[in-house]
N, C-alpha and C positions, 0 to 999 in steps of 0.2 A: 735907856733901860739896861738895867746890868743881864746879862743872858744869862747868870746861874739863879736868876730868880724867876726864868721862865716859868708859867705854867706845865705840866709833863704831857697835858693834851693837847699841846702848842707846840711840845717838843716829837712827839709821836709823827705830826703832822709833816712837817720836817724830815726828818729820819726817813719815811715811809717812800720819799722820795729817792732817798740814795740808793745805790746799787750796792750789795754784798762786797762786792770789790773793793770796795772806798771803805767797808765798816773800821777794818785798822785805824785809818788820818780820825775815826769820828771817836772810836771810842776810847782811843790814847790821850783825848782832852782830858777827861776827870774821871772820877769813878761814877757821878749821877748821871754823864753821860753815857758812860759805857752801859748802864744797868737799864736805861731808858731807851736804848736806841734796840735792846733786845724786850725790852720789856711791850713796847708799844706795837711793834714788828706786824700789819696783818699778811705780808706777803715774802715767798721764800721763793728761790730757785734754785736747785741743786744740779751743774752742769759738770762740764769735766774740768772746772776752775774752781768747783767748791765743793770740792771731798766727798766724802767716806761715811762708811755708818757712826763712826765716831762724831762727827760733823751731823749728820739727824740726830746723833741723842740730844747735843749741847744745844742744838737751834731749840728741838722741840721741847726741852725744858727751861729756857730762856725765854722761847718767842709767846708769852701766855695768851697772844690776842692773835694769833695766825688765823686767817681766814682761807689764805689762797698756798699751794704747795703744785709747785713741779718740780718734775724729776727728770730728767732728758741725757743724753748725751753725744756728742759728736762722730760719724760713721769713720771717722777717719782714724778713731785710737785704736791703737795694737788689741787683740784679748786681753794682753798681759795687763793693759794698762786701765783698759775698760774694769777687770776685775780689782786692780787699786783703786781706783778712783770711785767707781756707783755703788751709792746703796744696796742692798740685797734686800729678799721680803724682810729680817730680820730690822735692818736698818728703817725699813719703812713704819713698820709695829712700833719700835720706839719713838716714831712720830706720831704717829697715830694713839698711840695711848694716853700722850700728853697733849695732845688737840683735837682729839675727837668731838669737843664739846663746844668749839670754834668754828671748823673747819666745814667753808663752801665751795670751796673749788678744786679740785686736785687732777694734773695733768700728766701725766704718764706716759715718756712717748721712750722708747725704744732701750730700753733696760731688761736686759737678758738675764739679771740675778734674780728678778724680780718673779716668784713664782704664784701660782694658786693661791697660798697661806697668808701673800700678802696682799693678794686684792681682794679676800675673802673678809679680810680684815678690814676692810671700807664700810661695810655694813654697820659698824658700829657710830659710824660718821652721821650723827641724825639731822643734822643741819644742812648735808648735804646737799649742793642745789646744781652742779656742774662735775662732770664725771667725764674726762679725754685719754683712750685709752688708744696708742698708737704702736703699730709694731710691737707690739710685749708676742714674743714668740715663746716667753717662758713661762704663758700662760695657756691651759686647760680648758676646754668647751665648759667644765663641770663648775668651773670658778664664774664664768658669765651666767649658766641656769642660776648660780647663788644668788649672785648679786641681783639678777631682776627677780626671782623669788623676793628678797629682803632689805632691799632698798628703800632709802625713802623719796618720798617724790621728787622726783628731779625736775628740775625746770631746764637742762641744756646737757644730750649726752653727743659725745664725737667718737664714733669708733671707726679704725682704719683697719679692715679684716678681710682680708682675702681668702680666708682661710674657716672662717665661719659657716657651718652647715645652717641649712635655711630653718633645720626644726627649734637650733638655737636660736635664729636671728627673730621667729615668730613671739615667742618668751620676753625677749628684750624689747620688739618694737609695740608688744603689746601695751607696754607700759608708759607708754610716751603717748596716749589721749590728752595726758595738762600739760607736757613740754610744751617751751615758748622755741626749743632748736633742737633741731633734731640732724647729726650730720653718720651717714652710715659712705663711707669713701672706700673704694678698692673694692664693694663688694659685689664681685662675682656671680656668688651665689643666691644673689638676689634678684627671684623671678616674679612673673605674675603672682606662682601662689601664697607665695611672704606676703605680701602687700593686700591681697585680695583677700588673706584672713584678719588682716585690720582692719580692712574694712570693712567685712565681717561683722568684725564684734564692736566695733565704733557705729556702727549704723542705728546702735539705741540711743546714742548720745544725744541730745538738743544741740542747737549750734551754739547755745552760750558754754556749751564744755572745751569749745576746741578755741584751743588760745596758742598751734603752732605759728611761731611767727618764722621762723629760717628753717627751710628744709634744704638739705643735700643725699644726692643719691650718684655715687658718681660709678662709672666704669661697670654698670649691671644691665641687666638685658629684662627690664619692667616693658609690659608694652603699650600700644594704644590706650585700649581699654579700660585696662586699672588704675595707671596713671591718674588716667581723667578723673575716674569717681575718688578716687584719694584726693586729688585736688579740688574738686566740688568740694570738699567737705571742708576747705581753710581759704575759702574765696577770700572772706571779707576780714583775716587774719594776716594772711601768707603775707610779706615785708622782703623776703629774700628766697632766690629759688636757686638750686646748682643741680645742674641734669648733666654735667662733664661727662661724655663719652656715655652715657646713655644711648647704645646703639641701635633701639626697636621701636624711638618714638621717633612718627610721622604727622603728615598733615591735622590726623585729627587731637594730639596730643598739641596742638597750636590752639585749640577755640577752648581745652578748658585751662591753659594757660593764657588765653587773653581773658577770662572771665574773675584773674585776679586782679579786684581793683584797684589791691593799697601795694601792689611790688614796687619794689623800686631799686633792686637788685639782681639782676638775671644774667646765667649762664649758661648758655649753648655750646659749648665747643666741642668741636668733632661730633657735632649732631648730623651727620650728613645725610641723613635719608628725613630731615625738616625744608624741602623746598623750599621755593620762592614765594611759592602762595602760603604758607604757615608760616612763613616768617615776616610779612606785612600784616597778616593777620593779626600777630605778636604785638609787632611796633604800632600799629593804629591804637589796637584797644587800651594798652600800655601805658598811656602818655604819663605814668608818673615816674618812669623809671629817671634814674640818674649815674647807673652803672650795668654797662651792657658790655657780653662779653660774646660774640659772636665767631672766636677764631675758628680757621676750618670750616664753617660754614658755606652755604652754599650760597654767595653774596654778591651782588654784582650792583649797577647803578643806579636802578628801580629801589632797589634798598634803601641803598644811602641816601634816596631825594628822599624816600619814607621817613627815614629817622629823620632828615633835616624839618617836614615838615611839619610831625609829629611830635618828637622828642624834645621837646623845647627845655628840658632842666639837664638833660642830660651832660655829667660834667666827665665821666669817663668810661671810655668808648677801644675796645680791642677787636681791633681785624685783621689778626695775624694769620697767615697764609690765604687771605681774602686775593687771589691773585686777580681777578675777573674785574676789579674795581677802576675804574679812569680818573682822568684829572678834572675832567668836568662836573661831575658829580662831588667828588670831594673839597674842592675848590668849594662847590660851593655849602656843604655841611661845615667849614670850616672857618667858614662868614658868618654862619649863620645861627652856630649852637658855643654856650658857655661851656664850652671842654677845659678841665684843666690837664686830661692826662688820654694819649694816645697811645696807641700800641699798633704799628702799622706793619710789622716784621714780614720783610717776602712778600710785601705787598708790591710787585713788577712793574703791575700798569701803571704805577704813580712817577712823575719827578718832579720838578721845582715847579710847573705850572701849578700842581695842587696847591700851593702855598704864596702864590702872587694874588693876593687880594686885588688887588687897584685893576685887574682886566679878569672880574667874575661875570661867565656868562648870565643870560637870561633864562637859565634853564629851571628855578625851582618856581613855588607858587608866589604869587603876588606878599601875602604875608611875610614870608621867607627872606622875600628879597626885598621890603622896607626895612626890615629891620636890621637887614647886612650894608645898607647902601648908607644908614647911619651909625653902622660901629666902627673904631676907627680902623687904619690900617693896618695892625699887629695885632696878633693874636694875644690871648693868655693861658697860651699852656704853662704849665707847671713840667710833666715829664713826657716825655716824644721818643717812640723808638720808631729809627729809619732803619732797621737793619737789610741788607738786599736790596734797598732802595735806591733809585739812580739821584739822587740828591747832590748839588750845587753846591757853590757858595752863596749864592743871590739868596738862596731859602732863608736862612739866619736872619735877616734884617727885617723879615715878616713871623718870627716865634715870638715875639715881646720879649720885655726885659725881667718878665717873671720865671722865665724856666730857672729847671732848678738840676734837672738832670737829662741827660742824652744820649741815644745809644745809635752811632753812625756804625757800627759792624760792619766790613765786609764790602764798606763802597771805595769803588776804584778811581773815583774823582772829586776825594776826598785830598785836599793838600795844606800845606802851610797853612796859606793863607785864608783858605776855606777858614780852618779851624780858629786863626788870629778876627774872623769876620764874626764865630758865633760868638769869640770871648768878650768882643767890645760890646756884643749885644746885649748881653747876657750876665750883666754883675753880679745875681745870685746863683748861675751854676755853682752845683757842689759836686755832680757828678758825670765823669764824660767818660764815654767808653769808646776807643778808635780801633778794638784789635781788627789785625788782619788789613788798615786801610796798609797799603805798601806805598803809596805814593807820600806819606807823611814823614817827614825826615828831620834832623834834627832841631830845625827852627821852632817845631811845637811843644818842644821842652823849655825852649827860650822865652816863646809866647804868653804860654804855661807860666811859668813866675813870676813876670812881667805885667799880666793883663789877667788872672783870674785869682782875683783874693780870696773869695771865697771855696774854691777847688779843695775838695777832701780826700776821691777819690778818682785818682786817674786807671785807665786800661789801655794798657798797649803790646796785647798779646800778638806776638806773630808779625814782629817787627826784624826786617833785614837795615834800616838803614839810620839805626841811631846809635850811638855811641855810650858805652858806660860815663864817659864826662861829662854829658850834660845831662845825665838823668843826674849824676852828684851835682851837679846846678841846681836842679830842681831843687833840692832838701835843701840846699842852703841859702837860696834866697826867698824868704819872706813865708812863701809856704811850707807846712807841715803836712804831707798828707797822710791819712788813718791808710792808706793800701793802694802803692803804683805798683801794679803788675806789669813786667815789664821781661816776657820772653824773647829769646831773639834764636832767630831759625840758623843762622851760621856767625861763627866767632869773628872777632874782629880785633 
């Protein structure tokens, strides 16, 4: 089939896939491409690689089927450069004038030109369904009452506002009875009585009004009490829940989060005043989760048999600073559950026993341990961080051959050959991070291009004992990698 006689909604298809980056290679083929690959366009990104208000005008009269629009940029540019490169509200307006009649998604995260005038200018977006407004410091209390005043329904807002008074934040969450996500992060100022006036005025609703499916509420001081009856009201809704640093709920804020039956994404971390008793209370009722985030928690071996013999879908699992945990218990969670991805950082009490399947005690229930005693000997994690972790070499030939990334940080009996033992294991690694192991020395750059084809990303920060010549080995045999970092604490 000749491809200038595609269809153009065959070609959109296509297109919609590339990255802005690559538009140059696409649309230097011909002029039907050039004109198709802006014409079909429903998704933009404007970062510090893709320009200027000149750059919104030409996208947003170009792009005539945009849907989705972010704006972002990187903390690390100068002012100087920050102000060449981002939009201003000005640049935003020229977007928005020309896709206001499209446009469902628009993301907004840390753009300081960006004033009042041009999130004021959102209002006009009636299709509106998704609204992420992050760090904009160059926005006004008076631009937020706008916009929940004259919005239209939104089905998912994300604001990251530290800085938000609570009489604001009543206005805006008032309006989120038909969101399906509701994410309010950083905010401070959100107490009992923000929450308690939603519930408030939600208390007329029937339960077929509430359709929130992902709530977050992170780093606020909500308590006991309100919590709960906020969450009564999206039992049989709720799908994802994020309470990060939430530091006022306790035990009882455990029973109306176990009376969400359909979650299956749950965040605790740095919930410390959620005991032991609310936190199997959690995992009993739970049993459908499949991403559970417990770091800083207050977690110990009773726990982990709980998830082993509860959490049976569960495929990823973080207990980062969980120091209280043993190898007997996780040994055997780790026989026992479809995990693709751990997160075990500063987890102390663990070493290579946790991951010698072939000598798992007796210690979980009867169910638990048939079902361990016929899977095979290797795991299937996908991603594993041992950071702090007194970890081996023996561990590696019980991870499967599925990992794909690794993060050994900071362990001091981390060597060569350790690391030559996870590469044979492990044909899809793409990502290994070793900063700070000091006993790794030049043989792992050797290993390294010899034994990991697939390797994208290496880390080798806080290295005394490897040489500039074999990291130039690296790049020139076989592998290319996307970013070795590669510090060294004294010259050589």
């Amino acid at each position: 089939m000749n491809l200038a006689y595609l269809p153009s909604e065959l070609l959109w298809e296509v297109f919609n896939e590339i990255e802005l980056s690559d538009a140059k290679a696409v649309t230097l083929v011909c002029k039907r491409w050039n004109d198709q690959f802006w014409k079909g366009r429903r998704e933009v990104s404007l970062n510090k690689n893709t320009l200027n208000n000149q750059t919104a005008a030409f996208l947003s009269k170009e792009c005539q089927q945009l849907r989705s629009l972010t704006i972002s940029h990187s903390t690390h540019l100068s002012e100087k450069k920050i102000r060449a490169l981002l939009p201003s509200s000005e640049g935003l307006i020229l977007f928005l004038n020309n896709c206001q009649s499209t446009l469902e998604t628009v993301i907004l995260e840390e753009c300081p030109l960006i004033s009042d005038k041009g999130i004021q200018f959102l209002t006009r977006c009636h299709k509106l369904k998704k609204l992420v407004l992050r760090r904009m410091l160059g926005i006004t209390n008076q631009a937020l009452i706008t916009l929940s005043n004259s919005l239209p329904p939104l089905e998912a807002v994300d604001l990251t506002c530290p800085e938000i008074p609570p009489s604001v934040l009543k206005k805006l969450i008032s309006a989120c009875k038909s969101m399906k996500e509701v994410n309010f992060r950083n905010a401070f100022h959100f107490e009992d009585e923000t929450l308690a006036t939603t519930f408030e005025e939600q208390s007329m609703m029937t339960s077929k009004d509430f359709r929130m499916e992902k709530f977050t509420l992170s780093s606020s001081f909500v308590g006991d009490s309100v919590l709960s009856s906020f969450l009564q009201m999206y039992s049989n809704t709720l799908t994802e829940l994020n309470l990060h640093r939430t530091l006022s709920i306790t035990y009882r804020s455990s029973l109306a989060i176990s009376s969400l039956t359909r979650l299956k994404k749950l965040c605790l971390q740095s919930c410390r005043e959620m005991k032991t008793l609310g936190l199997q209370n959690i995992v009993t009722a739970c049993t459908q989760l499949t991403h559970l985030d417990l770091s800083f928690c207050r977690v110990d071996d009773n726990i982990i048999r709980c998830i082993t013999t509860h959490l049976t879908r569960l495929s990823d699992l973080n207990l980062r600073g969980c120091e209280k945990i043993t190898d007997n218990s996780m040994r055997g969670l780790l026989a026992a559950l479809p995990l693709k991805s751990i997160n075990l950082y500063n987890c102390t009490g663990l070493s290579d026993k946790s991951f010698s399947l072939s000598s798992q005690p007796s210690t979980t229930s009867p169910s638990s341990s048939s079902s361990s005693s016929s899977s095979s000997p290797s795991l299937q994690l996908e991603v594993v961080n041992l950071v702090f972790v007194d970890i081996r070499g023996p561990t590696f030939t019980s991870l499967g051959r599925n990992v794909r990334e690794v993060h050994l940080d900071r362990n001091q009996h981390i060597n060569s050959s350790s690391v030559l033992s996870l590469l044979l294991h492990s044909p899809l690694l793409s990502t290994l991070s070793l900063n700070w192991c000091h006993n790794v020395n030049d043989e792992v750059l050797l290993h390294v291009a010899d034994h990991a084809p697939s390797l994208r990303h290496l880390c080798l920060n806080g290295f005394v004992n490897i040489r500039c010549f074999f990291a130039s080995y690296l790049f020139t045999n076989v592998i290319i990698t996307d970013a070795l970092s590669l510090m060294k604490e004294s010259s050589h």
